[in-house]
Jmol script that loads the backbone (N, CA, C; Angstrom):
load data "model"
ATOM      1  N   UNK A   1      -8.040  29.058  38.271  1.00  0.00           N
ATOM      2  CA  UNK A   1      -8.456  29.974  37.211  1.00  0.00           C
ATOM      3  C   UNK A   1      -8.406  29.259  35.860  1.00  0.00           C
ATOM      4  N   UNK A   2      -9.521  29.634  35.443  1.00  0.00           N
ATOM      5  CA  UNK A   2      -9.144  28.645  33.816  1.00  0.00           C
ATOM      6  C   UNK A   2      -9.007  29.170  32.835  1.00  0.00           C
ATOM      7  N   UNK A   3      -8.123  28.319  31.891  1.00  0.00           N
ATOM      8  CA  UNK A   3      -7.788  29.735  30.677  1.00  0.00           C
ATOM      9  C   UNK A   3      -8.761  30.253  29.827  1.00  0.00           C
ATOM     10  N   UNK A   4      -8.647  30.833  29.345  1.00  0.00           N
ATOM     11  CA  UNK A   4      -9.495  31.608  28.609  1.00  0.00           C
ATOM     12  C   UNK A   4      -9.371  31.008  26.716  1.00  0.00           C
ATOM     13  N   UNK A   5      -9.889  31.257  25.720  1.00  0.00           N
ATOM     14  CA  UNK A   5     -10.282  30.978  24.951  1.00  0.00           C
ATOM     15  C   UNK A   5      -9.037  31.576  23.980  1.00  0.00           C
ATOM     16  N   UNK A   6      -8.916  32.667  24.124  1.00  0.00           N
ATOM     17  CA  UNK A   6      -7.850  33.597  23.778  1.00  0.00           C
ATOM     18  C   UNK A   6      -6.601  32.972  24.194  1.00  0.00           C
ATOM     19  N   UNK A   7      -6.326  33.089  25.492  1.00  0.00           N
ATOM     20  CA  UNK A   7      -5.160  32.373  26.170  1.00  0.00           C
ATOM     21  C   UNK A   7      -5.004  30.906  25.514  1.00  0.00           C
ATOM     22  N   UNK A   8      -5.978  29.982  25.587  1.00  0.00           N
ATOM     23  CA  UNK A   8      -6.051  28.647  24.532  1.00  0.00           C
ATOM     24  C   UNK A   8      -5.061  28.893  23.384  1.00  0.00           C
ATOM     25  N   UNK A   9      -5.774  30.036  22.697  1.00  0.00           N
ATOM     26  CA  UNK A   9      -5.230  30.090  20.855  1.00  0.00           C
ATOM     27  C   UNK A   9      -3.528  30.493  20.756  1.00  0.00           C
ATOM     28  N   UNK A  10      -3.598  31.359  21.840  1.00  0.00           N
ATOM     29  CA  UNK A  10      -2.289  32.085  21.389  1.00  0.00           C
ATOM     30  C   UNK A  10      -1.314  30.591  22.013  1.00  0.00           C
ATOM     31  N   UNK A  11      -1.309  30.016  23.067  1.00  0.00           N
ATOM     32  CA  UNK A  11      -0.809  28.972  23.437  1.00  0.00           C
ATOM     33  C   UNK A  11      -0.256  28.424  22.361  1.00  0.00           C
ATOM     34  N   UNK A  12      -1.636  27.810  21.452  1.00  0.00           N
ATOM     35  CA  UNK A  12      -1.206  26.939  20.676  1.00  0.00           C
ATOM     36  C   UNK A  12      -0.562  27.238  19.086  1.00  0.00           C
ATOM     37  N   UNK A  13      -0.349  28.666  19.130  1.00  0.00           N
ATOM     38  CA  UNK A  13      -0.118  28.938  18.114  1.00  0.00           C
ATOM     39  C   UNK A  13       1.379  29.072  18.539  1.00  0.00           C
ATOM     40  N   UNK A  14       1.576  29.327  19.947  1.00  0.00           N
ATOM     41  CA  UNK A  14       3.353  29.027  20.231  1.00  0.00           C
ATOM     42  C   UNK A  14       4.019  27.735  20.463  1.00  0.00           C
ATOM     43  N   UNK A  15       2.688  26.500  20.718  1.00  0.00           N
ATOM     44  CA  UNK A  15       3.307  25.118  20.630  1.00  0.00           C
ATOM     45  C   UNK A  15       3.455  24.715  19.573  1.00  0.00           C
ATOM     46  N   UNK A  16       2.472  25.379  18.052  1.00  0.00           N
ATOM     47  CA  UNK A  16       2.833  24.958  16.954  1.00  0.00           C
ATOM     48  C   UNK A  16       4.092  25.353  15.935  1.00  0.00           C
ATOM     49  N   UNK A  17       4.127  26.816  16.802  1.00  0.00           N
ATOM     50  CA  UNK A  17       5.514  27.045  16.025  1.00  0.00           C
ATOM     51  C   UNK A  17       6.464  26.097  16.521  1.00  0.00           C
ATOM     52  N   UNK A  18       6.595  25.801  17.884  1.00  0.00           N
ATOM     53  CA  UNK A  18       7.610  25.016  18.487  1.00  0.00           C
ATOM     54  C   UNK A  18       7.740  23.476  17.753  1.00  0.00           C
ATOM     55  N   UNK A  19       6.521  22.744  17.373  1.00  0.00           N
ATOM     56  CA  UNK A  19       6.154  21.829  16.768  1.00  0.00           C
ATOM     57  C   UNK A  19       7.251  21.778  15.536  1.00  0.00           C
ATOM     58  N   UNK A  20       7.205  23.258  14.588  1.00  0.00           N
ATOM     59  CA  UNK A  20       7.426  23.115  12.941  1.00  0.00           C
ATOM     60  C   UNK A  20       9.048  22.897  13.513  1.00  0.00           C
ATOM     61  N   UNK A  21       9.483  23.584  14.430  1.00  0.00           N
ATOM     62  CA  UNK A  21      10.816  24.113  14.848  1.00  0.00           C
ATOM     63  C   UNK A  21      11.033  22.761  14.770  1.00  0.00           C
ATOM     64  N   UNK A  22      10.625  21.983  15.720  1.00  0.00           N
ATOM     65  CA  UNK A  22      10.808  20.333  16.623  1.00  0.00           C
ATOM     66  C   UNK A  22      10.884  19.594  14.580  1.00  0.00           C
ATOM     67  N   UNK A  23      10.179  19.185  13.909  1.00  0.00           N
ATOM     68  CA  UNK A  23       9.910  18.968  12.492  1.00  0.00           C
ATOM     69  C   UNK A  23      11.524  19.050  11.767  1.00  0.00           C
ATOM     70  N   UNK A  24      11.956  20.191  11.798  1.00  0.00           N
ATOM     71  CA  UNK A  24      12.898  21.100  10.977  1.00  0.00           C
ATOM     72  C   UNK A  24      13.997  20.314  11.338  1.00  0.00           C
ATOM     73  N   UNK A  25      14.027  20.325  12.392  1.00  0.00           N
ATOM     74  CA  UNK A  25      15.357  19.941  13.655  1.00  0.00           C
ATOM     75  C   UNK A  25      15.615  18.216  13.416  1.00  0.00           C
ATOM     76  N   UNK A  26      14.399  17.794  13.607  1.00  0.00           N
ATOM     77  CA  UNK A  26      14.075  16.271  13.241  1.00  0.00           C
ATOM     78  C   UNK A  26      14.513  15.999  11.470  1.00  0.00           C
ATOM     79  N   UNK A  27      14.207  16.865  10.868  1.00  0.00           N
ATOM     80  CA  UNK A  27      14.454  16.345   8.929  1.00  0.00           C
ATOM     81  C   UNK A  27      16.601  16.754   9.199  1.00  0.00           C
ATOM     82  N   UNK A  28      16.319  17.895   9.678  1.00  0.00           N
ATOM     83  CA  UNK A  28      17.913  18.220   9.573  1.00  0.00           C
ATOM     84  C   UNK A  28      18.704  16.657   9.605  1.00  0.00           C
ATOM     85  N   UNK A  29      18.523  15.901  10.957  1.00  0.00           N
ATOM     86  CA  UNK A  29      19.134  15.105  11.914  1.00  0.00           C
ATOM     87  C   UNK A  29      19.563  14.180  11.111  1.00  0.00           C
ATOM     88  N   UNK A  30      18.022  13.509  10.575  1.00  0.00           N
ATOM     89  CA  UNK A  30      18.289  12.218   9.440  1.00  0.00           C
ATOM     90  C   UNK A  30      18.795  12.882   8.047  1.00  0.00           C
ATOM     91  N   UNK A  31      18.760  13.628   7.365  1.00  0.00           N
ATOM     92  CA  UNK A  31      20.061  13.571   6.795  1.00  0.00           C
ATOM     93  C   UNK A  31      21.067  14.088   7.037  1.00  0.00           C
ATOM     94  N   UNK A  32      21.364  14.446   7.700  1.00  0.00           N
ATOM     95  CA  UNK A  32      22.426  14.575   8.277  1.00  0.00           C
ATOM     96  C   UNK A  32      23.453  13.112   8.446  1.00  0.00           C
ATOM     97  N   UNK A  33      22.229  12.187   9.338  1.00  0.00           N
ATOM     98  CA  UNK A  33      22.682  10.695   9.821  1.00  0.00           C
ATOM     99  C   UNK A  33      22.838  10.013   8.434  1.00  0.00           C
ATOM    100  N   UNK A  34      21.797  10.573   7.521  1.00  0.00           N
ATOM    101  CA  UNK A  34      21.944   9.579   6.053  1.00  0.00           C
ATOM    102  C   UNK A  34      23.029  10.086   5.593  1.00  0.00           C
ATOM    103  N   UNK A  35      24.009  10.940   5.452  1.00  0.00           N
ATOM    104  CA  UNK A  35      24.911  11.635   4.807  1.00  0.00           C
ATOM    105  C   UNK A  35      25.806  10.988   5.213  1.00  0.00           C
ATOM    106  N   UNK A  36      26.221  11.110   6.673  1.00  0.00           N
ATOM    107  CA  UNK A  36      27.024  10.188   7.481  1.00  0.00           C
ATOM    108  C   UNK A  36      27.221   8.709   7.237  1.00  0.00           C
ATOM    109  N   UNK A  37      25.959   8.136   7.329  1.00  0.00           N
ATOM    110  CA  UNK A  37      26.197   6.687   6.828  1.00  0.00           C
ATOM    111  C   UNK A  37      26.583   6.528   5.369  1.00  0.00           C
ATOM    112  N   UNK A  38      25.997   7.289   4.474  1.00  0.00           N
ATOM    113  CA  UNK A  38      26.867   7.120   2.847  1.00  0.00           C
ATOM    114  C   UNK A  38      28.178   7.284   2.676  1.00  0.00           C
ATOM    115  N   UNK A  39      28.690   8.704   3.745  1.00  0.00           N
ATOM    116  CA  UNK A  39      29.892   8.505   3.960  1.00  0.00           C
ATOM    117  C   UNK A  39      30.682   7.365   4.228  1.00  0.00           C
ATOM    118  N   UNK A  40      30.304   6.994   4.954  1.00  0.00           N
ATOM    119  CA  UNK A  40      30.859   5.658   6.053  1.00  0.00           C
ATOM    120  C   UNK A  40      30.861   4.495   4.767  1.00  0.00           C
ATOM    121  N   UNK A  41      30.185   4.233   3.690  1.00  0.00           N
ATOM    122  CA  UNK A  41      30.302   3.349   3.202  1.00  0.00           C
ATOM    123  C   UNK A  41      30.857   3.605   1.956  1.00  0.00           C
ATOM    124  N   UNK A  42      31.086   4.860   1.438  1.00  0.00           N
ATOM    125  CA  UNK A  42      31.806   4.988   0.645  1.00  0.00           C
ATOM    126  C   UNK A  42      33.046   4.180   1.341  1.00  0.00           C
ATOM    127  N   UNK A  43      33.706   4.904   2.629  1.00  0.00           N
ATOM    128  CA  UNK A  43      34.628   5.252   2.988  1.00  0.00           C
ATOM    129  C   UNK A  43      35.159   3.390   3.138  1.00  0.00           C
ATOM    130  N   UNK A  44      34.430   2.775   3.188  1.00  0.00           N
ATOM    131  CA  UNK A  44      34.662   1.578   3.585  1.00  0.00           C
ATOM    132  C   UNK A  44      34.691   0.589   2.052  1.00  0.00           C
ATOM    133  N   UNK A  45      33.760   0.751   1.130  1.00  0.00           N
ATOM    134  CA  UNK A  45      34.044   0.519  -0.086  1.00  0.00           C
ATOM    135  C   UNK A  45      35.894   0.889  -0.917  1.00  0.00           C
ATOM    136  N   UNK A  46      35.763   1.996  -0.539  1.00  0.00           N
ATOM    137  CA  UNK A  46      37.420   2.738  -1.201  1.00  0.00           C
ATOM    138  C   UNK A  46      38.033   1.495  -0.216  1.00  0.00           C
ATOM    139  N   UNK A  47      38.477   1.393   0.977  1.00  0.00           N
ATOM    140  CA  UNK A  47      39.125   0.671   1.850  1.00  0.00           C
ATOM    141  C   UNK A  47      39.319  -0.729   0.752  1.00  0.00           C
ATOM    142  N   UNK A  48      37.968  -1.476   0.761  1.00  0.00           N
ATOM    143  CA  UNK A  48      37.900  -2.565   0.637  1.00  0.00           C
ATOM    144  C   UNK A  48      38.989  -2.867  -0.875  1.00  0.00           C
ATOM    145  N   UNK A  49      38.371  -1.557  -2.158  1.00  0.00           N
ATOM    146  CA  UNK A  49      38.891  -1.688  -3.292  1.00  0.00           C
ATOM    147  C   UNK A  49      40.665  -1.297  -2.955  1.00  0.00           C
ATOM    148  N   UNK A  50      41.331  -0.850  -2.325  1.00  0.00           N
ATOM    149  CA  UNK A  50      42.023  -0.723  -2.371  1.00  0.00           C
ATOM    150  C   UNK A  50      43.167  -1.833  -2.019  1.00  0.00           C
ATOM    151  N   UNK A  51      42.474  -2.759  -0.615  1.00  0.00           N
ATOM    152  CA  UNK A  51      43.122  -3.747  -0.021  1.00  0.00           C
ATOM    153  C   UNK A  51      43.012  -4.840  -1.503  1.00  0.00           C
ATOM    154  N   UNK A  52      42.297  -5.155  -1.920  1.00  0.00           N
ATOM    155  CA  UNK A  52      42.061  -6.035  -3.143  1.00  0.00           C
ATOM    156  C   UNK A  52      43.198  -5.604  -4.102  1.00  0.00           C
ATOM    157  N   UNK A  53      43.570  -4.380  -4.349  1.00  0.00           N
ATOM    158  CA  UNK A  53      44.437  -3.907  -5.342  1.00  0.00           C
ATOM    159  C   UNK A  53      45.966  -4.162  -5.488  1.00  0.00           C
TER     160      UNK A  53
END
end "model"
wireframe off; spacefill off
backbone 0.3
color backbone group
């Protein structure tokens, strides 16, 4: 049976929401990961200035 034209649209109007979702999820991640790594180098900077001190 083949889909229909209708059946087509609405499809893709639920893979595209899934798409923006997939997008959202993906921007969250990297900063998230960028936050993390600034952390990490603060955290390692303070270290460093401190052993020097």
């Amino acid at each position: 049976m083949q889909p229909t034209a209708e059946t087509n649209a609405s499809r893709n109007v639920g893979l595209e929401a899934q798409l923006e979702q997939v997008a959202a999820n993906l921007a969250f991640l990297v900063v998230q990961a960028h936050r993390r790594d600034r952390s990490k180098v603060a955290k390692s900077t303070k270290v460093a200035a401190d052993s020097n001190s």
